[in-house]
C-alpha positions, 0 to 999 in steps of 0.5 A: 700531074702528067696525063697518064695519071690524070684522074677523070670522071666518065659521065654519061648524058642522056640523048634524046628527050632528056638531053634539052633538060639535062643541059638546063640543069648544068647550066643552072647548077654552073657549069658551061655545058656545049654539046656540038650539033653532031658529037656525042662528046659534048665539052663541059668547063671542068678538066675532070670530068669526061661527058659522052651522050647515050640514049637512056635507054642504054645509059645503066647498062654502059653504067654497069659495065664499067664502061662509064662511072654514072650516067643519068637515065630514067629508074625505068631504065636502069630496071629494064636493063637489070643494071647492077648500079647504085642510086646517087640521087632522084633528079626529080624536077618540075621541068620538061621530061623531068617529072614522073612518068608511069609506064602502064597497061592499056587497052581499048575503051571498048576492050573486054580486058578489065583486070591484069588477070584478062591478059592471059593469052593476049598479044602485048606490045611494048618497049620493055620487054622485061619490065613487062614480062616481070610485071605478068610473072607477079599477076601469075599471067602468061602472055605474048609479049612483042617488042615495039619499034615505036607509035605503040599506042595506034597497035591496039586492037588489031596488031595487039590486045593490049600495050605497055606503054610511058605516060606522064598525063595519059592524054596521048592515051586518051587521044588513042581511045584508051584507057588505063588498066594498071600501072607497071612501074612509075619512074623519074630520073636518076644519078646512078654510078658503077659500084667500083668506081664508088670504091674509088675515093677520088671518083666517089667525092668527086660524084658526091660534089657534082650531085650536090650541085645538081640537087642543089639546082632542082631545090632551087627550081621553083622557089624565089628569093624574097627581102623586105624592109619592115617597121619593127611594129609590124614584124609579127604581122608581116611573119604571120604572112610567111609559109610556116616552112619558111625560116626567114633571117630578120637583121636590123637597120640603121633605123632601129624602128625598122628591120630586113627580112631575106627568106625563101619561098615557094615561087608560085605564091609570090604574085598573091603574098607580095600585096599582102605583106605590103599591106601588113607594113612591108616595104621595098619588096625584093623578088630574085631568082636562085640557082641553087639551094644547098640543104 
């Protein structure tokens, strides 16, 4: 195939809170990702696919331009922007940057504002100036809207009445002596991709087999592998022990009294089920990690 024919993913990588993350879950999911200190093009060990790094903030807007085929950005984003994207995927995971987020209003401990309705009037600051003129608009509210640059918590109550700001536990609010008055929108990140290049067969197939690698990483997340040997007579008890969700695949051994049990089980219970299972009978107990899971 000569280079002028040579088919390439344009895939954007998100800079700034997600870039660690996004690294770890291509590294999970296979690929070698390097991302040198001062490039935005970081390499990535596959020849069809070319990465540029973006901040999330802008990632749905280059994404629905055409300027890049998918991108990974926050569902926030992608709404601020008004990006005219397709969704290929939820990347919610339980890692770092990875989880749910809540953009919501917030006001002073000690503010008279109470419901949606008081901010008629005020002063609000925040980063998504649409997100939250859209949000007043469906409570039938007008209010001053002014963009943040940053550190948007300390505005209140003398540079604004209220803001609109990103929480995940609300601690960095509390800190602030705020509290939460509603939430605009709640948001994770996303596997979005320009609706022309998912036309293209080629680009769409090859979208389809990087998402099912990514996904398969997040399901493997936070779950382990688990192998026993068992006594057959034991086997009821033992399989009694195991989460209802697990679907174990039980296989005999030379020594017909006695059986393998290989299953999948949510990591955090493997530290209170191992003692059990030993004690129902279970012997050569096997925990291992998972890099991906593909349902």
């Amino acid at each position: 195939m000569s280079p002028r024919s040579k088919k390439i993913l344009r895939l954007g990588l998100p800079k700034g809170s997600l870039q660690e993350t996004t690294h770890q879950l291509f590294t999970r999911a296979g690929f070698l990702l390097r991302i040198p200190e001062r490039s935005y093009y970081p390499k990535i060990d596959d020849p069809e696919i070319e990465c540029i790094l973006i901040r999330a903030q802008e990632m749905a807007r280059y994404v629905d331009q055409g300027v890049l085929d998918a991108g990974i950005t926050g569902l926030d984003w992608t709404l601020e922007n008004r990006a005219k994207v397709k969704e290929l995927a939820d990347l919610k995971a339980p890692w770092p940057n990875y989880g749910q987020v809540r953009w919501v209003v917030a006001v002073k401990n000690d503010s008279k504002i109470h419901k949606p309705k008081d901010l008629e009037g005020k002063r609000i600051a925040t980063e998504v100036m649409n997100l939250s003129k859209r949000y007043l608009k469906s409570h039938g509210v007008k209010a001053e809207v002014e963009f943040s640059w940053g550190a948007t918590e300390v505005k209140p109550p003398v540079l604004a009445d209220a803001i609109i700001d990103v929480t995940e536990t609300g601690s960095s609010l509390r800190a602030n002596d705020l509290r939460i008055l509603d939430t605009v929108v709640e948001s994770t990140p996303r596997f979005i991709a320009n609706p022309e290049s998912c036309t293209d067969a080629w680009k769409m197939r090859k979208m389809e087999r990087l998402v099912m690698v990514l996904m398969g990483a997040i399901h493997a997340a936070d779950r382990a592998g688990l192998m026993m040997n068992v006594p057959a007579a034991c086997l009821e008890k033992v399989l009694a022990l195991l989460p209802a969700l697990a679907t174990p695949t039980i296989s005999p051994l030379s020594d017909k009294n006695w059986v393998a049990i290989n299953t999948v089980i949510e990591e955090r219970i493997v530290k209170d089920l191992f003692p059990r299972l030993s004690e129902a009978g279970a012997r050569g107990l096997v925990e291992y990690p998972l890099n991906k899971i593909i349902e």
